[in-house]
N, C-alpha and C positions, 0 to 999 in steps of 0.2 A: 886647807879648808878645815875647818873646824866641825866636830859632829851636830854640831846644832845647826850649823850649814847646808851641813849633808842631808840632814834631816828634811829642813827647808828644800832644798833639791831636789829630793824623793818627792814628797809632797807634791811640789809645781808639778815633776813630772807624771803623777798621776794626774793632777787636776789636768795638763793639758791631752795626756791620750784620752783622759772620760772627754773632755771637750771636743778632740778630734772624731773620735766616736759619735759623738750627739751630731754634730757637723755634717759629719758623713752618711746615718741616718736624715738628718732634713735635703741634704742632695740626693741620695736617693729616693725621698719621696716628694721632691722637686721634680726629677726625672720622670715618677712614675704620672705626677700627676699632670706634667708636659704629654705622653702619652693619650693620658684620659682627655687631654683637651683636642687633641688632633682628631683622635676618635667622635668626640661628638661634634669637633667642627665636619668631617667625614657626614655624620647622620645628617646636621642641620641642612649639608649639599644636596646629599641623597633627598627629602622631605622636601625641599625647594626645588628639586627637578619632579619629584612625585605633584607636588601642587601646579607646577607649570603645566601638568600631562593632565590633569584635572582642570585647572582652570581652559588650555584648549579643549579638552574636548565636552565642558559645560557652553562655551561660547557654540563648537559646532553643532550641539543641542538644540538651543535656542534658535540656531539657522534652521535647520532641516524643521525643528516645529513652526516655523512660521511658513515655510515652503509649504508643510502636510497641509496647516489651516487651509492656506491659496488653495490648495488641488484641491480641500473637503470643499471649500465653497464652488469653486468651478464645476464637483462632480455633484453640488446640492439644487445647482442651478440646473443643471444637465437635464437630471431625473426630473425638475418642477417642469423644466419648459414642458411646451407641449406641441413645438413645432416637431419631434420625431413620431408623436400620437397624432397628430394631423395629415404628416408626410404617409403613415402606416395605412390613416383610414381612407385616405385618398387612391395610394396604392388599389386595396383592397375595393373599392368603387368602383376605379377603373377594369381592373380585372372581371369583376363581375358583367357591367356593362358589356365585355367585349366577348363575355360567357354568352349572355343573353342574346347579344349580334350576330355570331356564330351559332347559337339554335335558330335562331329566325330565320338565320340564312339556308342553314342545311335545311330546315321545313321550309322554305320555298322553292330550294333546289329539288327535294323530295318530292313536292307536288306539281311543281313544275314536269318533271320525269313524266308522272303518272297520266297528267294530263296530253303530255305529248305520248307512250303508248295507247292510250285511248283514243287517239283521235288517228295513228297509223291502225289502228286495227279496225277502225269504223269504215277506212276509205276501201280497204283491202274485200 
């Protein structure tokens, strides 16, 4: 070989170690960014199991708020009727009525009494 050969030689094989070098830096930052992509395909699973957990339990929201409305109306109704304020005041009627039957009665039994002492003690 001739030194201008050699020369040539040298030269190539610098150009190809810079090249194998450049080469080897873009595969490892092939590598690295192979990582960063598993990583955020990792997050995007994570956030799509997060929104599944959010999206059921906005749906179980909506159920139980429409269940509370049904109870608030049934317990709105409850408190208007006025069959338990009717059932109360009749209670309370009756009771008294059988107040006033029970005085009437012992005041007739009471003079009843007196009336029969007075009439043993008139014969006697």
């Amino acid at each position: 070989f001739s030194e201008r050969q050699l020369s040539e030689v040298e030269k190539s094989e610098v150009v190809v170690a810079f090249r194998a070098k450049e080469i080897e830096k873009v595969a490892n930052s092939m590598v690295q960014l192979n990582g960063v992509f598993k990583e955020l395909a990792s997050l995007v699973i994570d956030a799509g199991t997060v929104l599944d957990r959010i999206d059921y339990n906005l749906e179980r929201v909506a159920e139980h708020t429409s269940s509370a409305v049904v109870e608030l109306d049934e317990a709105e109704r409850a408190v208007r009727s006025k069959r338990p304020l009717v059932c109360i005041a009749g209670l309370v009627v009756m009771l008294l009525l059988q107040f006033f039957y029970l005085m009437w009665h012992w005041g007739a039994l009471s003079s009843g009494e007196d009336e029969k002492t007075s009439n043993t003690t008139a014969f006697v």
